[in-house]
N, C-alpha and C positions, 0 to 999 in steps of 0.2 A: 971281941969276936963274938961273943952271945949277944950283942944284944943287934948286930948284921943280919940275921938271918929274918928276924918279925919283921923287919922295916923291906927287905924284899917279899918278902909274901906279903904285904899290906898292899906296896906295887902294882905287886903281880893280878891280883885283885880288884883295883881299877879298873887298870886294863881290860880286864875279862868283864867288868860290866860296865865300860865303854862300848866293847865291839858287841857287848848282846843289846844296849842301847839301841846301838847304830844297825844292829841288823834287824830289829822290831820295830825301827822306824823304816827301813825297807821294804820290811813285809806290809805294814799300813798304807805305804805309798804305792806298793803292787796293789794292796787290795782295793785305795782309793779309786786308781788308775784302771779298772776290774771294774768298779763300781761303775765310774763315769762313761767306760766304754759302753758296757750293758746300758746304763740308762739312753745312750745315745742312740746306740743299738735298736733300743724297745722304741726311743722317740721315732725313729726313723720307719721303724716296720710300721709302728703305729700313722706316723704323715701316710707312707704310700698307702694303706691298707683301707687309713679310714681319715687322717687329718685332710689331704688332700682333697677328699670330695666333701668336704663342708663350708660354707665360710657360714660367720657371726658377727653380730653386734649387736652393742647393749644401747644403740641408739635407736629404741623403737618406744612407739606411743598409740595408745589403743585411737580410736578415729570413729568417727560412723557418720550415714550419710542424716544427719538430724532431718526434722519435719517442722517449717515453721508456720506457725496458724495465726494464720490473717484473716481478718475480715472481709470479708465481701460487700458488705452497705454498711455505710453512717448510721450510728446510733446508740444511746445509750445503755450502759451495760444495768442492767438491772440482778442478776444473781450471776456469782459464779462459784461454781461447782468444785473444781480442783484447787489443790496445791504445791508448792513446790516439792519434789521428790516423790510424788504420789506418782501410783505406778496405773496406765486406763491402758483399754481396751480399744479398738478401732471400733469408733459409731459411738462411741460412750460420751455424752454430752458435756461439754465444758464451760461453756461462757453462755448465758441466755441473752440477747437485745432486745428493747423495746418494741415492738412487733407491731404499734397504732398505725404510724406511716405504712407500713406495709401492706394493714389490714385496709385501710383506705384504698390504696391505690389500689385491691384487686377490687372494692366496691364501684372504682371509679372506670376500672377495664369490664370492669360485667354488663354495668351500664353503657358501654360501650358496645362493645359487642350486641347488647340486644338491640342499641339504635342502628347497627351498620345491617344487621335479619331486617329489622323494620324498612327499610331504606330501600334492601334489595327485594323486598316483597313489594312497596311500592313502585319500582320500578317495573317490576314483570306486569304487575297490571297497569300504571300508565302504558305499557307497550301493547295491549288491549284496546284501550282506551283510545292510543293513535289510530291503532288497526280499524278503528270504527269512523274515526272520523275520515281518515282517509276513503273510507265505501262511501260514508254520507257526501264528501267532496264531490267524489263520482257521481252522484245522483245530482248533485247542486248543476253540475258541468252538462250533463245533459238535460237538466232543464231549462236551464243558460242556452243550450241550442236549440231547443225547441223552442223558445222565445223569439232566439235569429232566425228560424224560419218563420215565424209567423209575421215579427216584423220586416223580415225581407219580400213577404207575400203581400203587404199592406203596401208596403213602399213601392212595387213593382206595380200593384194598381193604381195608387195611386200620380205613380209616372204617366201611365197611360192616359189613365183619365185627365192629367194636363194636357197632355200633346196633342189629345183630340180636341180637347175647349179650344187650345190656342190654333186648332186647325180650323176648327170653324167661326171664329173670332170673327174675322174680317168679312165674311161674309152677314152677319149681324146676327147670325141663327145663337148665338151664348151671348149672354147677358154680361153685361161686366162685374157685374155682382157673382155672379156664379163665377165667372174665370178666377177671380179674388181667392173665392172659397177654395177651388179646386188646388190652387195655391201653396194656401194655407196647410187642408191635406198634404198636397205632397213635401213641403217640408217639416210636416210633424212625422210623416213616414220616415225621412230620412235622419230624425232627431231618433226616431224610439229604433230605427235599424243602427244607428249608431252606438247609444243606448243597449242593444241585447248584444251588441260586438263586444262590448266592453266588459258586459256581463259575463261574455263567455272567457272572455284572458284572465277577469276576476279570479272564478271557479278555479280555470287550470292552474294558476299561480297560487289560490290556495291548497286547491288539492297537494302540487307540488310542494309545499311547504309541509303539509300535513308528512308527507310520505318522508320530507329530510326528519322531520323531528323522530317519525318512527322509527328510521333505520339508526338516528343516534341513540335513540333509548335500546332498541336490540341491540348494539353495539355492547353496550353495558353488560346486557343480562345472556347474550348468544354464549353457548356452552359450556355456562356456570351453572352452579346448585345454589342454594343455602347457606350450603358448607363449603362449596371454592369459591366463590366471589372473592376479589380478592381485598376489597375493603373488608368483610369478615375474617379471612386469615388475618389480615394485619390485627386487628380485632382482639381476634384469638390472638396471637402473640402478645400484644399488650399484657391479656391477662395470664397467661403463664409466665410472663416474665415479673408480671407483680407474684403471683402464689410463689414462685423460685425465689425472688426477695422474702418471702414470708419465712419460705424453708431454712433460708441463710441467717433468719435471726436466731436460729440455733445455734452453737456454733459444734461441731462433735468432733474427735479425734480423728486425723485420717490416717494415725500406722496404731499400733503396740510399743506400747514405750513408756517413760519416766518425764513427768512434768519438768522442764527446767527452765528457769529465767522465766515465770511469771511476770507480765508486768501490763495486768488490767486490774482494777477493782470496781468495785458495783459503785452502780451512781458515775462513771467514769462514762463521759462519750469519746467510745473509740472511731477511728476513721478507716476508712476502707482501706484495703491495701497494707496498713499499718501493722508490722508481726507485737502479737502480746501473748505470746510463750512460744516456750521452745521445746517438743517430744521425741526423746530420744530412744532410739532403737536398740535396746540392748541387749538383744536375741541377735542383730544383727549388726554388730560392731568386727570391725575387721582389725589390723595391725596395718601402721606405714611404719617399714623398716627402715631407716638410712645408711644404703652401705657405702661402702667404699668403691670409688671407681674400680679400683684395682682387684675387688672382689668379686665385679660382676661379669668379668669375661665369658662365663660357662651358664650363669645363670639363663635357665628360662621359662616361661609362663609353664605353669602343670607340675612344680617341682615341688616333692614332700618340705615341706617344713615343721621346725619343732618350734615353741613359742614359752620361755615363762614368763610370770608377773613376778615385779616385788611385791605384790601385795599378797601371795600367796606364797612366794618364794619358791624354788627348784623342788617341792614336793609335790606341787600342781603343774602337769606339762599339758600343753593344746596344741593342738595336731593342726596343720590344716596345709595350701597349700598355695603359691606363688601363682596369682591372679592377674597382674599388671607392675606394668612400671610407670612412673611419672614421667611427663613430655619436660620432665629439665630440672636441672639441679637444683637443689635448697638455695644455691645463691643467687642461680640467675631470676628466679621465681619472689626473690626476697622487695620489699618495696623499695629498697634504694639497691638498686647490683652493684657488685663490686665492675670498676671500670679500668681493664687491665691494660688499656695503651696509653697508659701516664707516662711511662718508661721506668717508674717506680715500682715493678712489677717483682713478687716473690710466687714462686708454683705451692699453691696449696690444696692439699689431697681435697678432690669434692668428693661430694655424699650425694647418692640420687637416691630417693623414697621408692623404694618396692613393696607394694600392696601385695598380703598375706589374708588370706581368707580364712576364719576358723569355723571348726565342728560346731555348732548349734548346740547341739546334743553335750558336749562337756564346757558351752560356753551357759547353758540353762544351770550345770552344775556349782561351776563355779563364775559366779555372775562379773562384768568387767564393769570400769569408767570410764568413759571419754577423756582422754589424757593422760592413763597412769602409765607407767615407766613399763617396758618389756622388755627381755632378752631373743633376739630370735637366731633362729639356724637352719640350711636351707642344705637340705642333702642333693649334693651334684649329682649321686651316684643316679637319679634316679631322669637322667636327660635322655 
C-alpha cells in the first residue's frame, strides 16, 4: 500500500504534461494560423494598394541606337587617331585618307571650270563677230544689186541696139560685121545680167547663213552670265564635289560616344561604303524590356518606370519612362520563327520588347553598356 500512492502521482504527472504539450502546440498553431493570415492579409492590402499597378521583369538589356562610320571614297588609310573604348566628341577626327586623288581631281575641276568662263567668253564675242558679219552680208546683198542693175541696164541696151541692126540689116544700111558685134554685146549683157542675178542669191544665202549661225551662237549665251551658264555650273559642281571628296578624307565622329569594333589600320585601303568602327552613344542608351504578354494589358506609352542594373545592383535605381513598344514578339522577329501549324503545337507565354527611356542626368552618373542585364518595372498607376 506505500509504495501505490508515488506510482499514481508519477501518472498523474504525465498527464498534466501531455495536456500542457498539447495545448502549447495549440497555441503555436493559432499563432501560426495568426501569422499566415496577417501575412495574407498584408499581401493582399499590399497587390490592391500597390502589387497590382506594377508589373516587372528581369528580362531587360540595355540597347542604343550605335553610329557606324563608313567611308565615303576609296582610299588608303594613312593615320588613325582612335581606339577601341576610347571615348570622342562629335567633329573629333578619327581616320585620316590619303587625300592625292582628291587633291587631283579638284586641280583637274579648277582647270575645268576656268576652260568652260573661257568658252562662254568666247562664245559672247563670236556672237559679235556674227553680228558683224551678218551687216557686212547686208552691204555684200546690196552691192550684189547694184550690179543687177547695172547689168540689167547694159543688157537692155544692148537688146535694143540688136533689134535695131537686125531692123536695118536687110535694107544694107549695117554692115555684117557690125550686126556680129552687136551680137556678141548683147549676149555678153545677158552672161553678166545672169552673172549679177546669181550674185545677188550668193549674198542673200550668205547673209542668211551668217544670221542662222548668229541666232545659234545667242542661243548659247541668251540670258546667262559667267556664272549661270550652264556648262559653268556643271563645272562648278565638278569641283565642289571634288573639294567635298577632299573633306571626306577626314573621317570625324558624327555622335558622342565610345569607339567600338575598330576594324581599320593605317596603311589599310578601305572601301567606300565599308563600316570600320562602331560609336556608341552612351549618354543615349535606353532599356528593351521583354514583358510578358499577360503583363501588358494596362501598359502604355508615358508610363513611370524604375530600371536596375546588375552591374550596380538595387543601390542604383534609373528613372525613366515607357517610349514604345515593338511591332512583334521576340519570336516572330527571331531568324528562323517558331511555325505553329505543324499540329505539334504547345501555347508558350511570348515576351514583346517595351522600349524604356532613361534620365541622361543619372545615366551620365552611373554610366551603362550596350547589353548588360536590367531589372525593370513600369507603374500602371500612372495611366
Amino acid at each position: 500500500m506505500a509504495d501505490a500512492k508515488p506510482e499514481f502521482n508519477s501518472e498523474t504527472s504525465k498527464a498534466e504534461a501531455a495536456a500542457l504539450r498539447l495545448e502549447n502546440r495549440k497555441k503555436w498553431l493559432v499563432r501560426l494560423a495568426l501569422a499566415v493570415l496577417a501575412i495574407g492579409a498584408a499581401y493582399a492590402i499590399w497587390y490592391l494598394l500597390v502589387g497590382r499597378n506594377h508589373v516587372s521583369t528581369d528580362n531587360a538589356y540595355v540597347n542604343a541606337e550605335v553610329a557606324q562610320v563608313t567611308p565615303l571614297i576609296s582610299a588608303q588609310a594613312v593615320e588613325v587617331l582612335v581606339t577601341d573604348t576610347q571615348s570622342v566628341r562629335r567633329g573629333d577626327i578619327l581616320v585620316k585618307l590619303d587625300p592625292t586623288n582628291a587633291r587631283i581631281a579638284i586641280a583637274q575641276a579648277e582647270a575645268d571650270l576656268a576652260e568652260a568662263r573661257r568658252r562662254f567668253r568666247q562664245t559672247v564675242a563670236t556672237s559679235g563677230s556674227l553680228a558683224a558679219q551678218v551687216e557686212a552680208r547686208g552691204a555684200d546683198i546690196e552691192r550684189a544689186r547694184a550690179q543687177l542693175a547695172t547689168a540689167q541696164a547694159d543688157f537692155d541696151k544692148a537688146r535694143i541696139d540688136l533689134r535695131r541692126r537686125e531692123a536695118l540689116a536687110p535694107n544694107g544700111a549695117v554692115s555684117g560685121e557690125e550686126l556680129t558685134s552687136a551680137r556678141k554685146a548683147y549676149a555678153a549683157a545677158q552672161a553678166a545680167l545672169d552673172q549679177a542675178r546669181a550674185g545677188v542669191a550668193t549674198a542673200e544665202a550668205t547673209r542668211g547663213a551668217a544670221t542662222g549661225q548668229l541666232a545659234a551662237n545667242d542661243a548659247l549665251v541668251r540670258g546667262s552670265t559667267i556664272d549661270t551658264d550652264p556648262a559653268v555650273l556643271a563645272a562648278k559642281a565638278r569641283l565642289d564635289n571634288a573639294r567635298l571628296d577632299l573633306d571626306r578624307s577626314v573621317i570625324r565622329a558624327p555622335i558622342d560616344g565610345v569607339v567600338t569594333r575598330r576594324q581599320v589600320q593605317v596603311g589599310q585601303r578601305v572601301a567606300q561604303g565599308t563600316p570600320i568602327m562602331t560609336i556608341v552613344p552612351l549618354a543615349q542608351v535606353y532599356v528593351d524590356a521583354n514583358f510578358k504578354e499577360r503583363q501588358l494589358g494596362r501598359v502604355k506609352v508615358g508610363m513611370p518606370a524604375t530600371v536596375t542594373s546588375d552591374l550596380y545592383g538595387g543601390d542604383v535605381v534609373y528613372h525613366g519612362k515607357v517610349v514604345g513598344f515593338s511591332g512583334g514578339t521576340g519570336a516572330s522577329m527571331a531568324l528562323i520563327p517558331a511555325q505553329n501549324a505543324t499540329g505539334n503545337w504547345i501555347k508558350v507565354v511570348q515576351r514583346l520588347p517595351v522600349r524604356i527611356a532613361l534620365d541622361p542626368k543619372e545615366l551620365a552618373e552611373h554610366p551603362l553598356r550596350v547589353g548588360l542585364s536590367m531589372e525593370a518595372e513600369i507603374d500602371l498607376s500612372g495611366e
